[in-house]
KOLRO-997624 format. One record per residue (C-alpha): residue in one letter; z negated, y, x negated. Coordinates in steps of 0.02 Angstrom, whole numbers, always signed. Example, Ala and Ser with C-alpha at 12.3 -4.5 7.8 and 13.67 -1.06 7.14 Angstrom:
residues 2
+---+--------+--------+--------+
! r !     up !  north !   east !
+---+--------+--------+--------+
! A !   -390 !   -225 !   -615 !
! S !   -357 !    -53 !   -684 !
+---+--------+--------+--------+
//
This chain:
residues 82
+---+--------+--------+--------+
! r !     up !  north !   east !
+---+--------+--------+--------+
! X !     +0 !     +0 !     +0 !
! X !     +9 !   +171 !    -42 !
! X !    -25 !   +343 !    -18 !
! X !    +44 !   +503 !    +50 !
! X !     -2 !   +676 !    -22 !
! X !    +58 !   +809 !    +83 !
! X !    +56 !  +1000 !    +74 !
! X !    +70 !   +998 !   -129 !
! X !   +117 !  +1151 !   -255 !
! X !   +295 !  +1162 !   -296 !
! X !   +213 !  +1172 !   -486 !
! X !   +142 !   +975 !   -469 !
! X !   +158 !   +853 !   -615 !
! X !   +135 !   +669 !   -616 !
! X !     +6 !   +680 !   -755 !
! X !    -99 !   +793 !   -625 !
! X !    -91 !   +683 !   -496 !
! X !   -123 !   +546 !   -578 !
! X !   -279 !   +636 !   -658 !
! X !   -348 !   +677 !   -490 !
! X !   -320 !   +508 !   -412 !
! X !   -399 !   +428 !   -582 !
! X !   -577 !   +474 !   -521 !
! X !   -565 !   +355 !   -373 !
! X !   -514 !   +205 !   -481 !
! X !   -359 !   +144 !   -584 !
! X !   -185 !   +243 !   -545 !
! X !    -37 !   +112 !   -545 !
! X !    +96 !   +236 !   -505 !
! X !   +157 !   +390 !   -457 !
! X !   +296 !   +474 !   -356 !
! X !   +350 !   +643 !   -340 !
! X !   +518 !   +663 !   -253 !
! X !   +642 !   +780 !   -283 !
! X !   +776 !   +866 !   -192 !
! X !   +936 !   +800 !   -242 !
! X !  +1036 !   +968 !   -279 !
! X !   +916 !  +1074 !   -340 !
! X !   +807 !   +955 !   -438 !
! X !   +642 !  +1052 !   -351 !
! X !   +471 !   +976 !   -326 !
! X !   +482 !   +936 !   -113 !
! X !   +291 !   +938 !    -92 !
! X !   +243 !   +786 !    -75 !
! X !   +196 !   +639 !   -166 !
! X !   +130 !   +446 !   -151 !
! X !    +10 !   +391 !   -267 !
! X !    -29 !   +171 !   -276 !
! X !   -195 !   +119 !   -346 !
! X !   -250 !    -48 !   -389 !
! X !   -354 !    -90 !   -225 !
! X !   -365 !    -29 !    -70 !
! X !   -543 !     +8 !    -85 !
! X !   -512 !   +147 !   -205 !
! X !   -352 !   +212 !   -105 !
! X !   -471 !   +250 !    +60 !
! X !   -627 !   +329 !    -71 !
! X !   -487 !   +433 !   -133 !
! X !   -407 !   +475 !    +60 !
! X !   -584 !   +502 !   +124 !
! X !   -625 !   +633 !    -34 !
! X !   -455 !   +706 !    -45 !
! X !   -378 !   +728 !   +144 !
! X !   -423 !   +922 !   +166 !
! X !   -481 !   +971 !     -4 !
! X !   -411 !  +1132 !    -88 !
! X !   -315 !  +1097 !   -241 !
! X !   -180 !  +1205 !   -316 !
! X !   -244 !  +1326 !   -188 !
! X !   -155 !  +1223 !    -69 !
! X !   -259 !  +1118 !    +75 !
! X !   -198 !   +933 !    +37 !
! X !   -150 !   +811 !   +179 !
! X !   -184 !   +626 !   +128 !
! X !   -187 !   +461 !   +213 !
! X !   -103 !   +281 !   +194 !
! X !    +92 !   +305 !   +175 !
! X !   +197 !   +231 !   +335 !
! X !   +355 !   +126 !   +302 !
! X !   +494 !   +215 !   +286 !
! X !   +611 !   +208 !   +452 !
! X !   +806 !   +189 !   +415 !
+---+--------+--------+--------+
//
């Protein structure tokens, strides 16, 4: 499973998510898309962690919280519908 980070700065790194997610246990990947033509940060994000015990600590501490001085939106990803 993973998880969605919504509402994120256009200025987002992977290193800086990954740092933030850290503190709620081990970071197996993460994904920032990108717009195709401009290249541009789309803000938002999923993050995967090693269990799903640290990916709700880190939706229960995260969904709301200021970061970036943006208020961050985060809960378990949904499939993606074709």
């Amino acid at each position: 499973m993973s998880i969605y980070i919504g509402n994120l700065s256009y200025d987002v790194k992977k290193e800086d998510l990954s740092e933030v997610f850290t503190e709620y246990g081990s970071v197996k990947r993460v994904h920032i898309p990108t717009d195709r033509e401009t290249g541009r940060v789309r803000g938002f994000a999923f993050v995967e962690m090693e269990s799903e015990a640290n990916e709700d600590k880190a939706i229960e501490a995260l969904d709301g919280a200021e970061w970036m001085d943006r208020q961050l939106r985060v809960n378990k990803a949904r499939p993606r519908d074709n």
